[in-house]
N, CA, C and O atoms as a GROMACS GRO file, in nm:
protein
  344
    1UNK      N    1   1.122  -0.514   1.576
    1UNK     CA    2   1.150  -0.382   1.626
    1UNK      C    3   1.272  -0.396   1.716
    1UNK      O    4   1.279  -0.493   1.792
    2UNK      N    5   1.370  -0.303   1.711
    2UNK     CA    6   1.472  -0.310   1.796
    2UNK      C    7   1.543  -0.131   1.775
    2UNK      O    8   1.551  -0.049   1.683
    3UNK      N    9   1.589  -0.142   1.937
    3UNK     CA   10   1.695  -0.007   1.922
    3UNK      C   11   1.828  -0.046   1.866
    3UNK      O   12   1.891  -0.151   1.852
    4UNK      N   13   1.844   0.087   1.838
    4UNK     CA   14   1.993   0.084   1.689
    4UNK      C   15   2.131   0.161   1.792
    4UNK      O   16   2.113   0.239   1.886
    5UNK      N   17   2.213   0.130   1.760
    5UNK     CA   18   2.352   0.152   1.823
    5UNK      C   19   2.366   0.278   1.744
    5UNK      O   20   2.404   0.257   1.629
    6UNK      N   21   2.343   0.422   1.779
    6UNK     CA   22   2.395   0.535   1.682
    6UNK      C   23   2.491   0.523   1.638
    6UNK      O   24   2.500   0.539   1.516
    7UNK      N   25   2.634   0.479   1.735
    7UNK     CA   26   2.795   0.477   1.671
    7UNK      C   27   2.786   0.377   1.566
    7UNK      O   28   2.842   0.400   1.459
    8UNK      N   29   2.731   0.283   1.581
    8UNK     CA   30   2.771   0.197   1.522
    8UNK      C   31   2.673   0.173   1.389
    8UNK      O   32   2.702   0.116   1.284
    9UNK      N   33   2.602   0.207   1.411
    9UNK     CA   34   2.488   0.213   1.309
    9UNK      C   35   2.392   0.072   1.277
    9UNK      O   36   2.339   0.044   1.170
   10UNK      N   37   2.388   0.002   1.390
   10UNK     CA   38   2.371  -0.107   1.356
   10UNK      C   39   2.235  -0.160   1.432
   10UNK      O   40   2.191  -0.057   1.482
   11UNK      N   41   2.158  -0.254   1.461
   11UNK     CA   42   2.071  -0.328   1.560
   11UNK      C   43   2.133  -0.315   1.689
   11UNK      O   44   2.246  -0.268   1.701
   12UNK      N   45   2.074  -0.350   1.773
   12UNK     CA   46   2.100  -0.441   1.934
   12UNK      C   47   2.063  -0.535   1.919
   12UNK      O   48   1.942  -0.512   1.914
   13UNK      N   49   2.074  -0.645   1.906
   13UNK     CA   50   2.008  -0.733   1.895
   13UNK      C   51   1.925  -0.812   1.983
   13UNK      O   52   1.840  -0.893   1.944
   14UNK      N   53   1.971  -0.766   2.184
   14UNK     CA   54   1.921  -0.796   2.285
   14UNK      C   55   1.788  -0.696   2.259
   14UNK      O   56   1.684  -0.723   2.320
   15UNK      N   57   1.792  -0.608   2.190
   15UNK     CA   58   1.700  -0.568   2.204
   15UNK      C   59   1.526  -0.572   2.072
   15UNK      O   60   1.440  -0.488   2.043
   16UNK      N   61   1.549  -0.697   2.034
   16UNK     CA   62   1.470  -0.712   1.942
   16UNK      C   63   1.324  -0.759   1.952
   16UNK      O   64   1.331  -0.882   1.945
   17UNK      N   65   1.230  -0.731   1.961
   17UNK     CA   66   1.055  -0.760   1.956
   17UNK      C   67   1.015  -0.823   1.819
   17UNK      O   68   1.040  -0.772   1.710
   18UNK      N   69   0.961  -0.918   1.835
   18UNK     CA   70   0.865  -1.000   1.726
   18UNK      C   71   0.742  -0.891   1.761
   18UNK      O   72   0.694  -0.861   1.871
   19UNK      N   73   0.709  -0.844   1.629
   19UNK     CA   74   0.575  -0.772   1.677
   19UNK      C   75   0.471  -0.795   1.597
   19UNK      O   76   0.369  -0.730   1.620
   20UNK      N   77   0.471  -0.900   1.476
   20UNK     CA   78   0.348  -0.984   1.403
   20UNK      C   79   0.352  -1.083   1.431
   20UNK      O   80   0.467  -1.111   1.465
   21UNK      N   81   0.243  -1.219   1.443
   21UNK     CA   82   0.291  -1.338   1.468
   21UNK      C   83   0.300  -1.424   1.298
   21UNK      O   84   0.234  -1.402   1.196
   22UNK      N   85   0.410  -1.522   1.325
   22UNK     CA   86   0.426  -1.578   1.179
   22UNK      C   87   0.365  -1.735   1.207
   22UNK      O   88   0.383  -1.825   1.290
   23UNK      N   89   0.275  -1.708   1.077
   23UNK     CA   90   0.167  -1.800   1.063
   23UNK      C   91   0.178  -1.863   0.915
   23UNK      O   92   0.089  -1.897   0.837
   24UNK      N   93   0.356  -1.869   0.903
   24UNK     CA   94   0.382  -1.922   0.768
   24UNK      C   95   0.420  -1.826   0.612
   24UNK      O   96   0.492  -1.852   0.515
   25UNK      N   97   0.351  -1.732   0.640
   25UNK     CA   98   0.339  -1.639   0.529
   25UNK      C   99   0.452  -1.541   0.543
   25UNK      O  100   0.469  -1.455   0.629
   26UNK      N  101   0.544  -1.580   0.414
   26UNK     CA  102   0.634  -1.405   0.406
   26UNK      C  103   0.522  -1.252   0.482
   26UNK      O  104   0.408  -1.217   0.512
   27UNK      N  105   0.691  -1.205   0.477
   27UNK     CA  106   0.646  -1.066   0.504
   27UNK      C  107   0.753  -1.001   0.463
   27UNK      O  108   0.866  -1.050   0.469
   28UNK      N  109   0.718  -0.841   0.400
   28UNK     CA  110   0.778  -0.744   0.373
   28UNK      C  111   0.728  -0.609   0.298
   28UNK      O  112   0.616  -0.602   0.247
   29UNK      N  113   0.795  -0.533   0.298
   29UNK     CA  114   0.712  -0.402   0.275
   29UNK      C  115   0.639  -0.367   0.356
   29UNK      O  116   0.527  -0.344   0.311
   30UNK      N  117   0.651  -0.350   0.462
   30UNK     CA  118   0.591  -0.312   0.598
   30UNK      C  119   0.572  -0.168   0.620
   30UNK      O  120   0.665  -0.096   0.585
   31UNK      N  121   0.490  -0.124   0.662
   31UNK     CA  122   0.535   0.056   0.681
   31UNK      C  123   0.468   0.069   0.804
   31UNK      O  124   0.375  -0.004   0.838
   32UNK      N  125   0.530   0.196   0.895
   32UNK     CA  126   0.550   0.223   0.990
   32UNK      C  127   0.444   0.411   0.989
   32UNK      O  128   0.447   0.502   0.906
   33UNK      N  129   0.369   0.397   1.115
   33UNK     CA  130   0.329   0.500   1.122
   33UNK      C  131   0.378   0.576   1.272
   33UNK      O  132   0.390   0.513   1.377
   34UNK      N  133   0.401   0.719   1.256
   34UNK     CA  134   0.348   0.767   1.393
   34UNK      C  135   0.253   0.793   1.437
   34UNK      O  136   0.250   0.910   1.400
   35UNK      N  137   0.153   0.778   1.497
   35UNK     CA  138   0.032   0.798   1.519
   35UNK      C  139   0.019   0.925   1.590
   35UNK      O  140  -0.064   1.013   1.566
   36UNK      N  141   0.104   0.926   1.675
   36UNK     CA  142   0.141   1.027   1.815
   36UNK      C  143   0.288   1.020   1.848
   36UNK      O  144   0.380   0.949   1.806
   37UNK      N  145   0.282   1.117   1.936
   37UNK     CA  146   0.414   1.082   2.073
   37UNK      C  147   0.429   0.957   2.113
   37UNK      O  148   0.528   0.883   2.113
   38UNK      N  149   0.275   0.938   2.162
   38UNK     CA  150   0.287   0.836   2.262
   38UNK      C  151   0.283   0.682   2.180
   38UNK      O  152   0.312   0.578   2.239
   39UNK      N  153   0.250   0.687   2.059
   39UNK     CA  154   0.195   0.550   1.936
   39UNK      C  155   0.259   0.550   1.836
   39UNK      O  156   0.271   0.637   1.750
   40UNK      N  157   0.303   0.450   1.844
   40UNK     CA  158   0.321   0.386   1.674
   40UNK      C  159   0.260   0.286   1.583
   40UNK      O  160   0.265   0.171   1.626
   41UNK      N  161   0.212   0.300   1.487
   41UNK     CA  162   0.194   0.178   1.445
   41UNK      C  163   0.223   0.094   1.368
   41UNK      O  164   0.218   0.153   1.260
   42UNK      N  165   0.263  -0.049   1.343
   42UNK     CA  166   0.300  -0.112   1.234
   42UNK      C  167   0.224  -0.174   1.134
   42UNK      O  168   0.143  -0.239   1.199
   43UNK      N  169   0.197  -0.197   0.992
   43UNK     CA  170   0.145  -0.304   0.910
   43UNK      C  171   0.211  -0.351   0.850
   43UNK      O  172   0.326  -0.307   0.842
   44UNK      N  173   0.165  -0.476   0.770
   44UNK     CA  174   0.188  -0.545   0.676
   44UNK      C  175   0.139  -0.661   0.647
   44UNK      O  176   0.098  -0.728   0.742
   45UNK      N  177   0.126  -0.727   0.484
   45UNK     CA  178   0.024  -0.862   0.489
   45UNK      C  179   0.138  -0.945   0.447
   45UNK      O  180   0.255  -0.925   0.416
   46UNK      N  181   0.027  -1.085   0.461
   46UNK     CA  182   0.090  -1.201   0.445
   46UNK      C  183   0.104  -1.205   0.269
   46UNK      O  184   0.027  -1.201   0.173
   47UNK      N  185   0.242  -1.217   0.290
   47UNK     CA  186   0.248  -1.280   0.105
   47UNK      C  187   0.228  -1.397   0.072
   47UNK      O  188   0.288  -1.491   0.124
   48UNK      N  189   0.152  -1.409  -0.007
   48UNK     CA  190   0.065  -1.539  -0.024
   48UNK      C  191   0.170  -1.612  -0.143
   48UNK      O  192   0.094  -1.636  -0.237
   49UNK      N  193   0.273  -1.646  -0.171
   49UNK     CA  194   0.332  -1.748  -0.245
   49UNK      C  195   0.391  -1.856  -0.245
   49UNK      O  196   0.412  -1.889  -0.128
   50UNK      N  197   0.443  -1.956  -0.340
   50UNK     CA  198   0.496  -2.068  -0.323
   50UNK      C  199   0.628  -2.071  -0.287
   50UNK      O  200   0.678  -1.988  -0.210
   51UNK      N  201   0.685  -2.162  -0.338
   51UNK     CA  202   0.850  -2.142  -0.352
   51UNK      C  203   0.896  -2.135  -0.442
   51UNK      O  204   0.823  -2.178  -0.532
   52UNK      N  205   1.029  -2.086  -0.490
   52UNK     CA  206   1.095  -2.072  -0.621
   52UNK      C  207   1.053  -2.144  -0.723
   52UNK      O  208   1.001  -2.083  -0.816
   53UNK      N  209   1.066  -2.308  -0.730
   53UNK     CA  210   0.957  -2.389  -0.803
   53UNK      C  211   0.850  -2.374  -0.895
   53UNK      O  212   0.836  -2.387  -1.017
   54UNK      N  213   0.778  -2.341  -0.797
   54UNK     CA  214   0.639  -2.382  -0.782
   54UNK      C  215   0.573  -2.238  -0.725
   54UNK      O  216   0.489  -2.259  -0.638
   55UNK      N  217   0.593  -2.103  -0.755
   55UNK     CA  218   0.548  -1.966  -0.717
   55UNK      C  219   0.394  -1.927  -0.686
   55UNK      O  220   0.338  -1.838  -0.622
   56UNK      N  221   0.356  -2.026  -0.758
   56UNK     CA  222   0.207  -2.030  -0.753
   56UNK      C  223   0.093  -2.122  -0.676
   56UNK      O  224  -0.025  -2.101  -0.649
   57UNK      N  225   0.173  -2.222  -0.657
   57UNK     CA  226   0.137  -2.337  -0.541
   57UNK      C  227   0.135  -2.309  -0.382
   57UNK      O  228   0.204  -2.384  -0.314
   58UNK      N  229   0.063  -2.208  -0.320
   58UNK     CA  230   0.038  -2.159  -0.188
   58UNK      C  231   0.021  -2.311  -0.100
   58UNK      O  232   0.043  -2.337   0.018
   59UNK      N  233  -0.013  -2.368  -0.176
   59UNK     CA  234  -0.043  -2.490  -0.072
   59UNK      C  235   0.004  -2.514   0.049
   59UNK      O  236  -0.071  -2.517   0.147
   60UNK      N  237   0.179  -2.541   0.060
   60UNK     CA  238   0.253  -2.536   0.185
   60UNK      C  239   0.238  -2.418   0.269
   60UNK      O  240   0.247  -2.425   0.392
   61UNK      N  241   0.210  -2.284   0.191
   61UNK     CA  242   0.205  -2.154   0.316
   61UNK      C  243   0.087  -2.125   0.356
   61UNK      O  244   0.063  -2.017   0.410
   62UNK      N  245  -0.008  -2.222   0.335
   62UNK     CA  246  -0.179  -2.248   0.348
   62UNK      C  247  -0.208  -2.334   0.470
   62UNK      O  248  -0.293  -2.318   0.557
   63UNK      N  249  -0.088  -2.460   0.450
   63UNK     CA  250  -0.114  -2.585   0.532
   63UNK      C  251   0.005  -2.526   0.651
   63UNK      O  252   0.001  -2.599   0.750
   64UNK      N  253   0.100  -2.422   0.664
   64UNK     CA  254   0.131  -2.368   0.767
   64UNK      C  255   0.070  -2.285   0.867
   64UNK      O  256   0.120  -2.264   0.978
   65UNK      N  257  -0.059  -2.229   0.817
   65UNK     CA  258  -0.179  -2.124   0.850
   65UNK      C  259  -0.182  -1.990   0.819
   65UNK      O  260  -0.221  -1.910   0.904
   66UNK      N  261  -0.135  -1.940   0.670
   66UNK     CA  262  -0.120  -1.871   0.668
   66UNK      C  263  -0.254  -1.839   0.530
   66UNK      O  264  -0.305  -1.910   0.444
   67UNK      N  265  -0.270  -1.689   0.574
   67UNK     CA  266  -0.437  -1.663   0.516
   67UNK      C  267  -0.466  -1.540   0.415
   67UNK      O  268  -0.570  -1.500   0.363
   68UNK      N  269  -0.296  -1.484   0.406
   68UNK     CA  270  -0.341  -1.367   0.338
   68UNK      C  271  -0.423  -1.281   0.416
   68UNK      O  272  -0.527  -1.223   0.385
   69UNK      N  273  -0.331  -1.282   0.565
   69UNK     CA  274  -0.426  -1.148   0.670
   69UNK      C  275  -0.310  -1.043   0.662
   69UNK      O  276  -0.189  -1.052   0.645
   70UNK      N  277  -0.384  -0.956   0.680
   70UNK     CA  278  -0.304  -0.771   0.706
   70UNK      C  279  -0.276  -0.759   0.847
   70UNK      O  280  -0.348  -0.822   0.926
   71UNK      N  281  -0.195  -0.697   0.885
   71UNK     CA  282  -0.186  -0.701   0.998
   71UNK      C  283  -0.140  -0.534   1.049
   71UNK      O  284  -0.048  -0.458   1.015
   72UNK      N  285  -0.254  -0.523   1.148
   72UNK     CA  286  -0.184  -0.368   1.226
   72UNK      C  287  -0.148  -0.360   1.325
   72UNK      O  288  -0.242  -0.342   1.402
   73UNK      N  289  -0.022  -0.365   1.390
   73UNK     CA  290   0.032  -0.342   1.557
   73UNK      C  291   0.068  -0.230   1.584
   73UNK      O  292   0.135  -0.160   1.508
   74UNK      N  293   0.016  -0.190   1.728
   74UNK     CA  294   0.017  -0.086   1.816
   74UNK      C  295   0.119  -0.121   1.879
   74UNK      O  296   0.154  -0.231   1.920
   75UNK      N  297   0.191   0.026   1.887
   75UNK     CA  298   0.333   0.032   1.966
   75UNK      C  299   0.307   0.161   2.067
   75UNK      O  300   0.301   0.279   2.032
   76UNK      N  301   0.290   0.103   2.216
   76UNK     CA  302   0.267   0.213   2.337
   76UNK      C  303   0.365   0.246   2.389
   76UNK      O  304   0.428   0.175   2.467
   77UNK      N  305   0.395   0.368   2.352
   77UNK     CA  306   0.593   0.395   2.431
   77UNK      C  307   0.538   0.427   2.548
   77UNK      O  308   0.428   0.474   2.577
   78UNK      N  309   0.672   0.379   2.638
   78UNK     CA  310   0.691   0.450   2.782
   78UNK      C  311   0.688   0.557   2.789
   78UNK      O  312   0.591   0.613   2.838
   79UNK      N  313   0.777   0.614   2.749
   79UNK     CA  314   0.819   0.774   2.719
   79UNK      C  315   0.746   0.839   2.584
   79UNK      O  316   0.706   0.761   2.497
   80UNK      N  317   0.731   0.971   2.570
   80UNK     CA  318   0.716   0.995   2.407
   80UNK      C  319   0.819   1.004   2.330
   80UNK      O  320   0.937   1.013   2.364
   81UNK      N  321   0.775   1.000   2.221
   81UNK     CA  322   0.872   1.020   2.127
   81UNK      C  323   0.899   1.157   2.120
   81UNK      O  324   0.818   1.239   2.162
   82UNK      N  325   1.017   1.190   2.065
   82UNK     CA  326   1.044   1.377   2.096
   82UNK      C  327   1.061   1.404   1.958
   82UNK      O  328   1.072   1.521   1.921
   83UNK      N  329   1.066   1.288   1.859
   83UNK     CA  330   1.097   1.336   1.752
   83UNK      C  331   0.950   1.351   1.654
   83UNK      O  332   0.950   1.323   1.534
   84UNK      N  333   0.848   1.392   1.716
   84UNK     CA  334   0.709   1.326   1.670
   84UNK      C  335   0.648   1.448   1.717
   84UNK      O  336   0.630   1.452   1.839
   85UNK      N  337   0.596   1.592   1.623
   85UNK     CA  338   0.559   1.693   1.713
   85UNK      C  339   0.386   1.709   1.736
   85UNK      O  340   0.319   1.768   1.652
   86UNK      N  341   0.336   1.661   1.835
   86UNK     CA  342   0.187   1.718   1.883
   86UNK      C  343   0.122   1.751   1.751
   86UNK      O  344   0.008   1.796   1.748
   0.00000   0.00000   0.00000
């Protein structure tokens, strides 16, 4: 998670949050909810595959600790969001 430079259209990058922990397993396809003003939330699971190789051999992203878990994070803003209506 990070705030975006409007002009520029880009990241901050000082401003970036790890907000799943990586336990070896890809990630992607993530989706984002508003819950509220005040909440957001994030998911996404662990992709359970090998490497280019070997696609099917989880072994190494197994013996890194990774389990094929889902994951949901809560995001508590300071402020609300204004773009998020009640």
């Amino acid at each position: 998670m990070a705030q975006v430079d409007p002009q520029r259209l880009c990241v901050i990058r000082a401003t970036e949050r790890i907000l799943l922990p990586d336990k070896g397993a890809q990630f992607g396809q993530f989706g984002a909810l508003n819950a509220s003003p005040e909440e957001t939330w994030g998911m996404d699971a662990e992709g359970m595959r090998g490497d280019a190789k070997k696609p099917f051999d989880i072994a190494r992203t197994v013996q890194r600790g990774a389990n094929n878990r889902v994951y949901l994070c809560r995001i508590i803003w300071g402020k609300p969001n204004r773009l998020i209506k009640p």
